[in-house]
C-alpha positions as CSV (number, residue, x, y, z in Angstrom):
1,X,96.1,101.0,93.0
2,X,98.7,103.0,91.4
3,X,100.2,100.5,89.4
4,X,102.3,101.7,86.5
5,X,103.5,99.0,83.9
6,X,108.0,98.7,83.7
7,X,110.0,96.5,81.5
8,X,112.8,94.7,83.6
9,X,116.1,94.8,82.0
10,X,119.0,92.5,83.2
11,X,121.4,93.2,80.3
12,X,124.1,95.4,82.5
13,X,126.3,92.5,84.4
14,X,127.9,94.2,88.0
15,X,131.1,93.6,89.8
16,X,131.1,91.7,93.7
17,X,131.8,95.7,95.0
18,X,129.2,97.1,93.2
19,X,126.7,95.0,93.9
20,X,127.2,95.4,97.8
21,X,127.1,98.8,97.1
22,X,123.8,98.3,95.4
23,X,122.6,96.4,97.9
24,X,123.5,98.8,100.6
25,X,121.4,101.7,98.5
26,X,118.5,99.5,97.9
27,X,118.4,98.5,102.0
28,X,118.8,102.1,102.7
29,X,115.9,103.2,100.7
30,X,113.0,100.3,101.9
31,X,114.8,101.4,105.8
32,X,114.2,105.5,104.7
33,X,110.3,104.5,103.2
34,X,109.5,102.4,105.9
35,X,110.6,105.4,108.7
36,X,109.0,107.9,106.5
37,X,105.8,106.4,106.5
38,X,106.1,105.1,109.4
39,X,104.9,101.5,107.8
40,X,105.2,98.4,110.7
41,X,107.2,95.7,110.0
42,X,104.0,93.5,109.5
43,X,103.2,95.6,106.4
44,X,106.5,94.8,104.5
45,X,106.2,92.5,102.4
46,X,108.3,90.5,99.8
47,X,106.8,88.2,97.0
48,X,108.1,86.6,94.0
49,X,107.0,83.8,91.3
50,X,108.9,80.6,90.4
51,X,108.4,77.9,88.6
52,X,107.3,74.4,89.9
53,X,107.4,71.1,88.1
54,X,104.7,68.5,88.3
55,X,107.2,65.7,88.4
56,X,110.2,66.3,90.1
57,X,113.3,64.9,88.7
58,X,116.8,65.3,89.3
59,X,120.2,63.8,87.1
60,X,121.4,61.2,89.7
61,X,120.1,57.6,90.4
62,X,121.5,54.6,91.2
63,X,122.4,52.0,88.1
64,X,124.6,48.8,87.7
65,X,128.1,49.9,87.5
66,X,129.1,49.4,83.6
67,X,126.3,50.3,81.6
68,X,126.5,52.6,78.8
69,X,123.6,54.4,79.5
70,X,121.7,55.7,82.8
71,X,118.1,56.5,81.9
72,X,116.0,58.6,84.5
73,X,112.0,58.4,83.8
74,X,110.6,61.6,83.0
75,X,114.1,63.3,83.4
76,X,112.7,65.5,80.8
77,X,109.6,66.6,81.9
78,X,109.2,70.3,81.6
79,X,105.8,70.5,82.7
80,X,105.4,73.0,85.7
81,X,103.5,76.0,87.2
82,X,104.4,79.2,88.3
83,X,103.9,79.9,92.1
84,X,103.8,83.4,93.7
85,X,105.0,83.4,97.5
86,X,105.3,86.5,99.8
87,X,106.0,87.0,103.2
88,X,106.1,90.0,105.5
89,X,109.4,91.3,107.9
90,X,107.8,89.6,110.6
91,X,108.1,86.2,108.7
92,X,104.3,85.7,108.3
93,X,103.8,84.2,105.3
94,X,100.5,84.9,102.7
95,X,98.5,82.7,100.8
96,X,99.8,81.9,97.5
97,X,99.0,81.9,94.0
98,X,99.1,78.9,91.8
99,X,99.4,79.4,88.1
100,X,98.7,76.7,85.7
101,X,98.4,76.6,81.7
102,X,95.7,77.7,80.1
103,X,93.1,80.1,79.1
104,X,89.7,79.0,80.7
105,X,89.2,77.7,84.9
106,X,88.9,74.2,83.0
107,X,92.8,74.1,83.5
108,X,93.0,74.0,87.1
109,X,92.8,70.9,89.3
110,X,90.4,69.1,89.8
111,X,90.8,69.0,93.5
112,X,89.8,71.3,96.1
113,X,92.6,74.1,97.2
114,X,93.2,75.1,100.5
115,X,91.2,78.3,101.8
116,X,92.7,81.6,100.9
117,X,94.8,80.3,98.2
118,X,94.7,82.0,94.6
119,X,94.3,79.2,92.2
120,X,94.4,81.0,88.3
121,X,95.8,80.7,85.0
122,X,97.9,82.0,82.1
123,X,98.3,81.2,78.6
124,X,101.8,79.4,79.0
125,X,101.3,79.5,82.8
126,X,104.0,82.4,83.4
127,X,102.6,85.2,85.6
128,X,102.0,88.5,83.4
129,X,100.9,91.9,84.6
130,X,96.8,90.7,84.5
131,X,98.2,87.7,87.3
132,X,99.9,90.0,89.4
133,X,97.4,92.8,89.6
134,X,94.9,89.4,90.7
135,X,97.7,88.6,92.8
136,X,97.5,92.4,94.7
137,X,93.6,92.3,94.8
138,X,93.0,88.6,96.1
139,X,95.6,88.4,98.5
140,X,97.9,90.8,98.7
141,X,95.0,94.0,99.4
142,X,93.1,91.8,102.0
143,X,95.6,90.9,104.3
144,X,96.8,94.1,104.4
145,X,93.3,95.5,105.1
146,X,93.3,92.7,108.3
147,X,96.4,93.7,109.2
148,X,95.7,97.5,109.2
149,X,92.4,96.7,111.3
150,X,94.6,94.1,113.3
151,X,97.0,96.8,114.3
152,X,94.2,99.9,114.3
153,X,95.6,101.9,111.7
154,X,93.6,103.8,108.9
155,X,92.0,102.5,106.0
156,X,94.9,104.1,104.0
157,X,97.9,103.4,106.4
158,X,101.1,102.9,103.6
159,X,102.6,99.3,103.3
160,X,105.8,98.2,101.1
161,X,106.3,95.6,98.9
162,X,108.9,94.4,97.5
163,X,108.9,92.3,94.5
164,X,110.7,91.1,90.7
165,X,111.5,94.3,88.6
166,X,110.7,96.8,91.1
167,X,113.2,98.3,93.5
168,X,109.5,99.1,95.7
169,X,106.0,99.6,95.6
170,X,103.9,101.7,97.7
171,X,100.1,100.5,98.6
């Protein structure tokens, strides 16, 4: 799949005008890749992981005016998963992945996903390398396969994706 392993680094901190210029050399290069290999705009894809809580809370409520303290139920709950979401240039967006804590399928809800959807686990529920290669070849590889078929390319037409760490990634 031509996957090679890179350590993301945010240590340097930018200024406003350098990141626009950063930003206009990053758009540049996906618009020069994308004309090069000719790759459609169904086949660019963006994708990227974030963490979901179980039990939503927040730091407002409503209390009687006066009292000394404001407590929130489960306001402290740091229980969550780690969800993967990509979508193409087109707006189409793929199944997910759903990332839960653990280190067997025992982890995973008990309840019956929606069709498509990549349901899987970590050891602290983050998503490591071993997710997101899982991530390419459950999801990620077959739609591109439809959409290659779907828009009667080759077998081994080039996509783009666009994700954390990486400035892009050829398939």
């Amino acid at each position: 799949m031509g996957f090679v392993k890179r350590k993301c680094s945010n240590a340097g901190k930018i200024t406003v005008d350098q990141l626009e210029e950063r930003r206009r050399e990053f758009l540049a290069d996906i618009i020069a890749e994308v004309l090069m290999n000719d790759i459609p705009k169904h086949m660019v894809l963006n994708w990227d992981q974030t963490a979901l809580q179980y039990i939503p809370t927040g730091n407002w409520t409503m209390h009687e005016k006066g009292a000394k303290t404001t407590p929130i139920v489960h306001s402290d709950d740091k229980r969550q998963i780690t969800g993967v979401f990509a979508v193409t240039l087109t707006g189409e967006y793929l199944c997910p992945q759903l990332i839960f804590k653990g280190t067997t399928p025992r982890c995973h809800p008990k309840v019956e996903s929606p069709e498509g959807w990549d349901i899987w686990h970590s050891q602290n529920h983050w998503s490591p390398e071993e997710t997101m290669k899982r991530y390419v070849t459950n999801i990620i590889n077959p739609f591109l396969n439809e959409k290659r078929k779907e828009l009667q390319l080759s077998d081994t037409h080039p996509a783009l994706a666009i994700f954390d760490c990486f400035q892009y990634f050829m398939f």
